[in-house]
SEKOLTI-751129 format. One record per residue (C-alpha): residue number from 1; y negated, x, z negated. Coordinates in nm, 2 decimals, padded with zeros to 4 digits. Layout:
SEKOLTI-751129
PT  num   north    east      up
PT  NUM       Y       X       Z
...
END
This chain:
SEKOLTI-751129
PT  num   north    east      up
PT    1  -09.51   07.64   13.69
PT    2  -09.29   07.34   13.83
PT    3  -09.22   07.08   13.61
PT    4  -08.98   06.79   13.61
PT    5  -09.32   06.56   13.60
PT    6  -09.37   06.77   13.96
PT    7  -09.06   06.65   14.10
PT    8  -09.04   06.33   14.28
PT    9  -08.78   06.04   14.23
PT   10  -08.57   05.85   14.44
PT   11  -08.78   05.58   14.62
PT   12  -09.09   05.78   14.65
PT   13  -09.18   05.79   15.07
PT   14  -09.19   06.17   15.09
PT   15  -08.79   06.18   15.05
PT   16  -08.75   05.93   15.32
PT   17  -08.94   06.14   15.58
PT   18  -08.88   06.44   15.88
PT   19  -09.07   06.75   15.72
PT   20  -09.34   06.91   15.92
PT   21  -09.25   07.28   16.08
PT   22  -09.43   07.50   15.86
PT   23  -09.65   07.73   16.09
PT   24  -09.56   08.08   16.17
PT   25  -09.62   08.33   16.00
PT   26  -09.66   08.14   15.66
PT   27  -10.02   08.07   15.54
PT   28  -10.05   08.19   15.18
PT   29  -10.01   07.83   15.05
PT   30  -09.69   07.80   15.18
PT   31  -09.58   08.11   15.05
PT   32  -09.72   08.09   14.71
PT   33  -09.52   07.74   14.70
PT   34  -09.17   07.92   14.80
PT   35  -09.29   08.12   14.53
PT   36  -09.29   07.85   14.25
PT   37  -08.96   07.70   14.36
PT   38  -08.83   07.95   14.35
PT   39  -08.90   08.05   13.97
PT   40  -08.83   07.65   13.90
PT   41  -08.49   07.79   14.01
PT   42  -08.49   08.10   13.76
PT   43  -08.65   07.87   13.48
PT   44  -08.37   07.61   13.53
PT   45  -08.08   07.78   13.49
PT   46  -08.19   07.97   13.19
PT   47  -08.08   07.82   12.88
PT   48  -08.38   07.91   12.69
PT   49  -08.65   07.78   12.92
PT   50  -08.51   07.50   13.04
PT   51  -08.43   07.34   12.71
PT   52  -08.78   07.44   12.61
PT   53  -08.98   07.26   12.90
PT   54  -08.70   06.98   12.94
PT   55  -08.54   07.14   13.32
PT   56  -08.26   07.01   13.48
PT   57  -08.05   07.24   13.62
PT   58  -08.07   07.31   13.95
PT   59  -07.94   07.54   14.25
PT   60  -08.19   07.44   14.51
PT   61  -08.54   07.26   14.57
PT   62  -08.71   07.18   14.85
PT   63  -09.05   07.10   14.95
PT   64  -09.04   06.72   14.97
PT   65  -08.92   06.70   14.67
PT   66  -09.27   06.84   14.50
PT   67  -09.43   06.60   14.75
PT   68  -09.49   06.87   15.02
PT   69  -09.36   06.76   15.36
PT   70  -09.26   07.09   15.50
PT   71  -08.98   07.24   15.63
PT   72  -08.86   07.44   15.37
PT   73  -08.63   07.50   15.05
PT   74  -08.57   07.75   14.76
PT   75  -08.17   07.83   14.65
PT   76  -08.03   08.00   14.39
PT   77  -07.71   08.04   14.32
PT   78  -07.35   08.22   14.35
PT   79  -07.05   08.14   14.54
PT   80  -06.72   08.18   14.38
PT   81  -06.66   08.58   14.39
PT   82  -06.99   08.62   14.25
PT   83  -07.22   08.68   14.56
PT   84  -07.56   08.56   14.54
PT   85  -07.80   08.36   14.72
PT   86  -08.11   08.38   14.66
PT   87  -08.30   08.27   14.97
PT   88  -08.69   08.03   15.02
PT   89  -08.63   07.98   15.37
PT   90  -08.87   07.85   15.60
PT   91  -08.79   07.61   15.91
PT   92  -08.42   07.64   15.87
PT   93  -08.17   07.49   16.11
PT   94  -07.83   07.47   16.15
PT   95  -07.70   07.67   16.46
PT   96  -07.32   07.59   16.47
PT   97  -07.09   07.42   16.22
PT   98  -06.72   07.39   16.18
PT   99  -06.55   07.02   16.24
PT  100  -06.36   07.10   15.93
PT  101  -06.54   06.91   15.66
PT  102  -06.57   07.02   15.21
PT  103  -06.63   06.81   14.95
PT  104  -06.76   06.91   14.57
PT  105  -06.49   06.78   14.41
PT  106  -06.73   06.70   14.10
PT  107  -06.95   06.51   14.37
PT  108  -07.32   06.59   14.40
PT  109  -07.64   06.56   14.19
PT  110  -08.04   06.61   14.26
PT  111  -08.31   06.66   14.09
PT  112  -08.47   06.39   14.23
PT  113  -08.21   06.13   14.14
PT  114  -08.20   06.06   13.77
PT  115  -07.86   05.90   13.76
PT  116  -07.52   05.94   13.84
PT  117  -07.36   05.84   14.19
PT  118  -07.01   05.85   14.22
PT  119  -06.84   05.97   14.52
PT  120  -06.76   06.28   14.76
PT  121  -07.01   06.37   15.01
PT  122  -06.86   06.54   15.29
PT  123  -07.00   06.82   15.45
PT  124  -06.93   07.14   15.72
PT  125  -06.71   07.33   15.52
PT  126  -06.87   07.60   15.72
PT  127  -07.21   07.66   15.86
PT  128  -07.45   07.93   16.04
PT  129  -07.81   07.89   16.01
PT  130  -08.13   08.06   16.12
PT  131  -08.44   08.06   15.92
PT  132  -08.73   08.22   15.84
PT  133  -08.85   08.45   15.47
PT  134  -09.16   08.47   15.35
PT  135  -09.24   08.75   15.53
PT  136  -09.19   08.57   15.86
PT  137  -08.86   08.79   15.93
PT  138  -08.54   08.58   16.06
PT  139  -08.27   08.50   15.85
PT  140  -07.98   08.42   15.97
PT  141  -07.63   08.32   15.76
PT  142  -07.26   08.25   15.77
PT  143  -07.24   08.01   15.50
PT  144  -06.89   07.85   15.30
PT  145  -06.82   07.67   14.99
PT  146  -07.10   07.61   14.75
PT  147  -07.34   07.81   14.93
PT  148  -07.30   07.60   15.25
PT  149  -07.29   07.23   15.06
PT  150  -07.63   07.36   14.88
PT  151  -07.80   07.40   15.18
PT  152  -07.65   07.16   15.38
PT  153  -07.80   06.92   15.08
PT  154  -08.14   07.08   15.07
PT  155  -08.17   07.05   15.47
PT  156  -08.09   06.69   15.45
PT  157  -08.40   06.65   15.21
PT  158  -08.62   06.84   15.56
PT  159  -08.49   06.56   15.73
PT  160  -08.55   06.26   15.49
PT  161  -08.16   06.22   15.39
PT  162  -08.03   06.19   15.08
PT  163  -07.70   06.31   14.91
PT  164  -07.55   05.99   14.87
PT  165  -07.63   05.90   15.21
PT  166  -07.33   06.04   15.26
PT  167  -07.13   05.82   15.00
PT  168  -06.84   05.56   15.20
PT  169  -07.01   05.27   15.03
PT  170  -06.66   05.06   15.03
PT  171  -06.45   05.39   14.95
PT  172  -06.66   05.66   14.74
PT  173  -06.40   05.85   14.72
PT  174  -06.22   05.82   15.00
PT  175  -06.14   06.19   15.21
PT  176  -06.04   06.29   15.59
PT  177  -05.73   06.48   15.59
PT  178  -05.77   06.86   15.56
PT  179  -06.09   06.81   15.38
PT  180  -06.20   07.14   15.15
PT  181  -06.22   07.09   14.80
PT  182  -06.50   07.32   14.65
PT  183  -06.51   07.37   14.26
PT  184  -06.88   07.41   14.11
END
């Protein structure tokens, strides 16, 4: 079982580097690690367990944040009608992208940052991406709103970016015209 001791904090090299492609079809390793980001997920956002083995919250993980530099994530969560996604993708990429940009109007967190950083991080407000499931099958999605910030965030950890990367360091809060505003 992931732990918060198993996740690794900002200034740790990992988070700072390009992820390896993860070799396909998936060696049992990798899988088994989708696995147990996956049920970090689960643990985290139930009340019980997380308050019990002291979880943050959270809607997505990925590998180089457990200090495995691979190319992939976990996600969990549910856009607002209620849809879910619940994906551990392998190797994901973005295929196309809108110009139009979205913003979390609460701004973002991550589990691997321990305090709070103020400002909007603008994203695609919409995204398609391709990727691979555990069973080496291809995945590919039409992504908005929560869902598409979430794994916009989570592909930025692939590629050694994070969140507040993103952050107008002179304006953290400053928007484009015509940018989304997503509620979590």
């Amino acid at each position: 079982m992931i732990l918060m001791k198993d996740i690794v904090r900002e200034g740790h090299p990992v988070l700072r580097e390009v992820a390896q492609e993860v070799q396909m079809p998936p060696l049992q390793d990798d899988i088994n690690t989708l696995k147990r980001m996956q049920e970090y997920l689960i643990n985290s956002q139930d009340a019980e367990i997380s308050e019990k083995y002291g979880l943050r919250p959270g809607v997505g993980l990925a590998a180089p944040q457990i200090n495995i530099s691979k190319r992939m994530f976990a996600i969990r969560l549910k856009d607002d009608q209620g849809n879910k996604f619940h994906y551990s993708l392998i190797n994901p990429k973005i295929i196309s992208h809108s110009v139009e940009k979205s913003y979390l109007t609460t701004g973002e967190g991550c589990l691997s940052v321990d305090r709070n950083v103020p400002g909007y991080v603008l994203r695609h407000a919409r995204i398609t991406i391709k990727a691979f499931d555990i069973d080496a099958g291809e995945v590919k999605l039409r992504l908005r709103g929560l869902p598409a910030i979430a794994f916009q965030h989570e592909l930025d950890h692939l590629n050694g970016v994070m969140f507040y990367d993103h952050i107008d360091k002179d304006n953290p809060f400053k928007l484009p015209e015509n940018a989304i505003p997503v509620e979590r």
